[in-house]
ROTOR-70244 format. One line per 3 residues: their letters; for each residue x, y, z of C-alpha. Coordinates in nm, 2 decimals. Layout:
N
a	X:Y:Z ~ ... .
This chain:
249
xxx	-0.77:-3.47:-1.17 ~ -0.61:-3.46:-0.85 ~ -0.38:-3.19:-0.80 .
xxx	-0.02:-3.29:-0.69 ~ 0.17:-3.14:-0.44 ~ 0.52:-2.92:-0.48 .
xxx	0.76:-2.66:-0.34 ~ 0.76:-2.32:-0.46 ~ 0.95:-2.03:-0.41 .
xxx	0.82:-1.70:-0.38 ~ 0.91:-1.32:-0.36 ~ 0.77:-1.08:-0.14 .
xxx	0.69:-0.88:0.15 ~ 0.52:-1.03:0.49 ~ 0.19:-0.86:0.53 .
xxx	0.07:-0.98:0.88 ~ 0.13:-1.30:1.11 ~ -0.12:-1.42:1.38 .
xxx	0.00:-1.70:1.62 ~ -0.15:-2.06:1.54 ~ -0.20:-2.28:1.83 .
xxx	0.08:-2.33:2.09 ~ 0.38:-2.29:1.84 ~ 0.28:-2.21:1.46 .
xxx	0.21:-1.88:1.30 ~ -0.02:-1.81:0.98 ~ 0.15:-1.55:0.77 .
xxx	0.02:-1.35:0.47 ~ 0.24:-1.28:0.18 ~ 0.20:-1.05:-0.09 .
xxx	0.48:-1.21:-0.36 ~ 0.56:-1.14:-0.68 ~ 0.45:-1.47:-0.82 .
xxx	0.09:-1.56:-0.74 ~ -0.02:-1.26:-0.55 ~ -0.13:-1.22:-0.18 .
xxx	-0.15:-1.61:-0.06 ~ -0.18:-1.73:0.36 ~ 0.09:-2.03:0.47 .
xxx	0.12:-2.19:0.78 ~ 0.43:-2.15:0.94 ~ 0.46:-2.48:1.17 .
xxx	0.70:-2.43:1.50 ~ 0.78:-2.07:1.39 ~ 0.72:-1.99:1.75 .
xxx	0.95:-2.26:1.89 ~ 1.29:-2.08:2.01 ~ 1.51:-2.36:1.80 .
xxx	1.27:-2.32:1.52 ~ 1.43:-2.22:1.17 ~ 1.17:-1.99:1.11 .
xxx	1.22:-1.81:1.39 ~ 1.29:-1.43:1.30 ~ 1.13:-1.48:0.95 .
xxx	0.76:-1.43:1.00 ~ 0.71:-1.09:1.10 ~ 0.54:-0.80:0.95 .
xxx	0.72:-0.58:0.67 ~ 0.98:-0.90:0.61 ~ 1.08:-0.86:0.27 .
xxx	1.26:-1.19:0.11 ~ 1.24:-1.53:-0.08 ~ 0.96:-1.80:0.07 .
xxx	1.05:-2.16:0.00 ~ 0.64:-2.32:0.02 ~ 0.53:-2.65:0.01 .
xxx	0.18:-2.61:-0.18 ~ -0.10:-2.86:-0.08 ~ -0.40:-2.91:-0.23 .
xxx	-0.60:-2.63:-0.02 ~ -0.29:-2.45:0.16 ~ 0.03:-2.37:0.17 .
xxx	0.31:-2.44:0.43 ~ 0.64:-2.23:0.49 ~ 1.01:-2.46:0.50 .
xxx	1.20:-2.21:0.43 ~ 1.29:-1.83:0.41 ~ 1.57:-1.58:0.29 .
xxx	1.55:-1.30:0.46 ~ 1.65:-0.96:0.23 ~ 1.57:-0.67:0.46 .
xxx	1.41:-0.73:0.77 ~ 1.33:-0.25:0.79 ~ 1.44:-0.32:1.13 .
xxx	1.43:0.07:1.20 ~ 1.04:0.12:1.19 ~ 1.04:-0.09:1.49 .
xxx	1.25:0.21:1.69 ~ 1.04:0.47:1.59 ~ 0.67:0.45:1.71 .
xxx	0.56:0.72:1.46 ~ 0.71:0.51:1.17 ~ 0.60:0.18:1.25 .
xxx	0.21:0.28:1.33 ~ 0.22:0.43:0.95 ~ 0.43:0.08:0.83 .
xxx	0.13:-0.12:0.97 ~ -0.10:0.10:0.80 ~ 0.03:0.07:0.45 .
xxx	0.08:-0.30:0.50 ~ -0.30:-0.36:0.63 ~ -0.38:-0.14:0.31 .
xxx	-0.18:-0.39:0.07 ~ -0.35:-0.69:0.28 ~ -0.69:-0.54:0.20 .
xxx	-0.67:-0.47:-0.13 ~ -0.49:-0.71:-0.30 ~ -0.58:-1.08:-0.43 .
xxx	-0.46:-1.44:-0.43 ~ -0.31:-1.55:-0.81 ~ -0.35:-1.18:-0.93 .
xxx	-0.07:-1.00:-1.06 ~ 0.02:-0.76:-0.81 ~ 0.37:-0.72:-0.88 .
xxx	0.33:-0.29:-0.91 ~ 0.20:-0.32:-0.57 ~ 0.46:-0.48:-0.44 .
xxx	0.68:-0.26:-0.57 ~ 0.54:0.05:-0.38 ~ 0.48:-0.10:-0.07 .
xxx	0.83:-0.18:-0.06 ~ 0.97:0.20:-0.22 ~ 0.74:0.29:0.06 .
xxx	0.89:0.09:0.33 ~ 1.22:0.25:0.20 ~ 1.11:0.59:0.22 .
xxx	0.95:0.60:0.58 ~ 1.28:0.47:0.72 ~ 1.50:0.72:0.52 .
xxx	1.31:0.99:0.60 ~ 1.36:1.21:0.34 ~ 1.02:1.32:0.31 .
xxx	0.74:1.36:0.56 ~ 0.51:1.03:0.66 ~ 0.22:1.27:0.64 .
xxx	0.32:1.33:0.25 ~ 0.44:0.95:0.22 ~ 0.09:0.81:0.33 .
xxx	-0.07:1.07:0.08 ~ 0.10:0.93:-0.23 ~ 0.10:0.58:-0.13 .
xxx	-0.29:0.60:-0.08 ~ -0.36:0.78:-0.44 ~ -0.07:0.57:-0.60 .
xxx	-0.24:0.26:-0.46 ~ -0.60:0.36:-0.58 ~ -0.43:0.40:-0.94 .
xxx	-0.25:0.05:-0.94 ~ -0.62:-0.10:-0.86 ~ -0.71:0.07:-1.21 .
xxx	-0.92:0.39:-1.02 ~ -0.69:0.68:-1.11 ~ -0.85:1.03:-1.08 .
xxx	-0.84:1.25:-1.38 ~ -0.62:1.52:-1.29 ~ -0.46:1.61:-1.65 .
xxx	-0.80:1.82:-1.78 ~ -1.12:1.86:-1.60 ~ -1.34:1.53:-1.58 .
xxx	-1.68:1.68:-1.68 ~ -1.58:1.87:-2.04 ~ -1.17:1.82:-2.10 .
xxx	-1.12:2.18:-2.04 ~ -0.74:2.23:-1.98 ~ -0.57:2.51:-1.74 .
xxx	-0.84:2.62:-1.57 ~ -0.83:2.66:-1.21 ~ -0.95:2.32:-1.07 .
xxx	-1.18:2.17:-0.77 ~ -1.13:1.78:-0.70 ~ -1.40:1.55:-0.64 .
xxx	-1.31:1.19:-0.61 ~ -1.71:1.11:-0.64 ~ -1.67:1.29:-1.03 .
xxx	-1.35:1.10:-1.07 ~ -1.09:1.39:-1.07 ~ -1.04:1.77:-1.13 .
xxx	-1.35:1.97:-1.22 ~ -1.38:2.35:-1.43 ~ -1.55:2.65:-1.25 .
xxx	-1.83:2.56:-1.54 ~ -1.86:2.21:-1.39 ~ -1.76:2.23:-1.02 .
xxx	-2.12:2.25:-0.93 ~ -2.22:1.88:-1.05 ~ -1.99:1.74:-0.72 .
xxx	-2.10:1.84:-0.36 ~ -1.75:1.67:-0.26 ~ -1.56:1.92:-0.48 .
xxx	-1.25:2.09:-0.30 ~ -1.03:2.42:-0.43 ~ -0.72:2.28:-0.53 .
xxx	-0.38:2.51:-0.64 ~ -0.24:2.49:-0.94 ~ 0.08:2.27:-0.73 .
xxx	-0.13:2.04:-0.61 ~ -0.25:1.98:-0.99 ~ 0.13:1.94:-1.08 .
xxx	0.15:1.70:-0.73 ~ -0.16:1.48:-0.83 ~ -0.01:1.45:-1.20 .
xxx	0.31:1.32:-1.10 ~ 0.16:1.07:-0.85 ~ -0.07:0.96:-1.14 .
xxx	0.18:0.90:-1.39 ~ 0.54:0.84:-1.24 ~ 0.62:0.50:-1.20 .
xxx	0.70:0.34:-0.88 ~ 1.07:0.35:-0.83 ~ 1.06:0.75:-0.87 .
xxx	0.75:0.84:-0.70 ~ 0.90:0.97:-0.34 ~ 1.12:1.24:-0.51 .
xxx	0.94:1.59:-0.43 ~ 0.83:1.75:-0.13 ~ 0.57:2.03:-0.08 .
xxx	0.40:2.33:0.13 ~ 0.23:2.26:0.43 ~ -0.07:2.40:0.19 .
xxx	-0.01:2.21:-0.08 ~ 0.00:1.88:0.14 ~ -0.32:1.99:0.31 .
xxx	-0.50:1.96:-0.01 ~ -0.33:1.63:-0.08 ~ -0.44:1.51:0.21 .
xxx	-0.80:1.58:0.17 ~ -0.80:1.46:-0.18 ~ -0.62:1.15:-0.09 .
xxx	-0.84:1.09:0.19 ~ -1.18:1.15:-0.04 ~ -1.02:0.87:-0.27 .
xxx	-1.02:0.64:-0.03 ~ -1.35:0.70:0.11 ~ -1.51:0.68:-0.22 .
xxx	-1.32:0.38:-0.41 ~ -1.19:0.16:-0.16 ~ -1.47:0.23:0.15 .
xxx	-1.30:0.06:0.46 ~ -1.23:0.16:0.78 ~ -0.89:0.05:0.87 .
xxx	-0.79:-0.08:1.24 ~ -0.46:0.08:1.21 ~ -0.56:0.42:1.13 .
xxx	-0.70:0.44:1.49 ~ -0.29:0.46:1.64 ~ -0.21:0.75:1.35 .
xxx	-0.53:0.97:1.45 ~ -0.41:0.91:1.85 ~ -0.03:1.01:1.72 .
């Protein structure tokens, strides 16, 4: 039966746009309603275009689409916050691109990505209010993320026997915190203090909208980083184009 045609509107954030030709623009959207999904933005790069200002990176509003059979095609969009200030700040907008590229990687057309969405704009939030550190921003984001995608590390007990309140090495190979009895199964396995256990917990288990409420020790966020970093590796396994301008910063 042959599909027929029809204008949606969607919800969400603007993951990347690559010119199209002399004047279009194809824009990926992660929305609220069918997931990540690609339109075509036709004139957007025309100066007396109506799109004009509404398909850039990190724009976060309501998409009016006209669905085709095979694609979709932007008419229309409502622009809620444009996070105008991560383009000011070099340092902010390199780790912007970086969680956006993440998102854009990870997620799927007509899934249900709706959590995600919801960090990666809490996340947006938080790197232009600055009230924590990008380093310890880009540490929760990356382990909150590898949760939503249904990998969270065990970091209540240790992974190999259940033991509780023992002092703990991570492995993100084992799949979480490990006992001094069962540390020796994981070649990955790092020392981690007791407030990094606490850190990892609340990561795991707070839901979005509270997540980037606690700061920590420069040791503390050193441990984070490497267990954040091992998740990564191990469960999502790609090297990201944007992480090359955060290594030169």
């Amino acid at each position: 039966m042959k599909k027929v045609s029809q204008t949606i509107t969607v919800t969400g954030m603007i993951l990347s746009a690559l010119p199209i030709g002399e004047y279009d623009k194809r824009v990926v959207i992660l929305s609220r309603e069918r997931g990540k999904i690609s339109a075509f933005a036709k004139g957007a790069r025309r100066p007396n275009s109506m799109l004009v200002g509404t398909t850039s990176p990190f724009l976060f509003g309501t998409f009016t689409l006209y669905e085709g059979r095979s694609s979709y095609t932007m008419q229309q969009a409502e622009i809620q916050n444009y996070f105008g200030e991560l383009r000011t700040d070099i340092e902010a907008v390199s780790y912007g691109f970086y969680f956006l590229e993440f998102a854009e990687y990870v997620t799927r057309e007509n899934n249900d990505e709706t959590e995600i969405l919801k960090l990666l704009y809490q996340t947006m939030r938080i790197v232009v209010k600055r009230s924590i550190s990008l380093s310890l921003i880009r540490c929760i984001f990356e382990l909150k993320m590898i949760c939503l995608e249904g990998e969270a590390p065990q970091v209540f007990s240790c992974v190999g026997c259940g033991k509780q309140g023992e002092p703990y090495w991570f492995s993100a190979a084992k799949g979480g915190l490990l006992c001094r009895d069962c540390v020796s199964k994981a070649s990955d396995a790092r020392r981690v203090g007791q407030s990094t256990v606490y850190a990892l917990a609340f990561i795991v288990a707070t839901p979005v909208e509270k997540l980037y409420t606690f700061t920590v020790t420069e040791k503390v966020l050193e441990e984070l980083k490497q267990s954040a970093k091992r998740c990564v590796d191990v469960y999502i396994g790609h090297t990201f184009r944007s992480l090359e301008m955060l290594e030169f910063l």
